[in-house]
N, C-alpha and C positions, 0 to 999 in steps of 0.2 A: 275233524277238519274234512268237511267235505271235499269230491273231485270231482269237475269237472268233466260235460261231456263232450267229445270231439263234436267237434262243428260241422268241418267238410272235408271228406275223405275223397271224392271227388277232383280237388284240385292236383292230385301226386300224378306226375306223369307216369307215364305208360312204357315199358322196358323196351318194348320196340321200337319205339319213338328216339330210344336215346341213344342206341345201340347200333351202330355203324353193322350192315349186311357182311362184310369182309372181316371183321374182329375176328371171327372164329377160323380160320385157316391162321392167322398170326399169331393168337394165342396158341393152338397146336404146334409151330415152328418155333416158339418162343418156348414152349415146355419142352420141345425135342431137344433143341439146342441146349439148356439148362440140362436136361438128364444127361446129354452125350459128354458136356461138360464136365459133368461130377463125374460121372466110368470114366471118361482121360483120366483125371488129379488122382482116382482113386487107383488107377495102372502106375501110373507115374510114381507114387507116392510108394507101394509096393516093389516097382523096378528099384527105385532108390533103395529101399531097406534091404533088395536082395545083392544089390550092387556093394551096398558096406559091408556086408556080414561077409561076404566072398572075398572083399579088397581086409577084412579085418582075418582071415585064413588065411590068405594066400602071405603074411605076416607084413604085411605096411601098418605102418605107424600109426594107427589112430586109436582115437580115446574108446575106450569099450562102452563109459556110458552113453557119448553118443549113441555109439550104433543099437544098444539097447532101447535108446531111447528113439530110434527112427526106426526099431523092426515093432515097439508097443503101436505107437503113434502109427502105425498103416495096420494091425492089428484092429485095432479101437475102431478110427475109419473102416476098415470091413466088416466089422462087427454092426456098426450105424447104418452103412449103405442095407446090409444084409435086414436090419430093421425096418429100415422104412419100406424095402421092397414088400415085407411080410404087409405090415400095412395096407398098401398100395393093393396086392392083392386080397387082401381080405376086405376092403372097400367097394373094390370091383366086385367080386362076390359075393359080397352085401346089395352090390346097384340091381345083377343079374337075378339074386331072387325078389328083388319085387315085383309085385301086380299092380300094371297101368291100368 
């Protein structure tokens, strides 16, 4: 079965054309906020587990699995934030050794 040759490449607009001048400071504020985001929940989430295991010492009444289960679950979470940061750097200095 034969294929076909593209006809006209010509007609695809042009990324500038499409691309609002101001997108790029919003996308920047829109990634800031998104990261600052995830460090709160991932503090937050941390206070909480430190907050059970203290209130599960200090001998109030709660279920052990929870608090086990809320000191894994911000565990994990740091464990993922701590991932993707690795990523993130090692993308960046993937960007920094190329030649323009």
């Amino acid at each position: 079965m034969p294929i076909g040759a593209i006809s006209s490449v010509g007609a695809l607009p042009a990324l500038s054309a499409t691309r609002p001048a101001a997108s790029a400071p919003n996308a920047v504020e829109g990634f800031q906020n998104m990261l600052s985001d995830a460090v709160q929940k991932l503090q937050q989430g941390q206070a909480e587990a430190d907050l059970s295991v203290a209130r599960l010492a200090a001998g109030e009444p709660l279920d052990l699995h929870s608090v086990a289960l809320a000191v894994e679950e911000s565990s994990l979470s740091f464990q993922l934030a701590l991932q993707v940061r690795n990523k993130l750097v090692e993308a960046y200095q993937e960007v920094t050794r190329m030649q323009v």
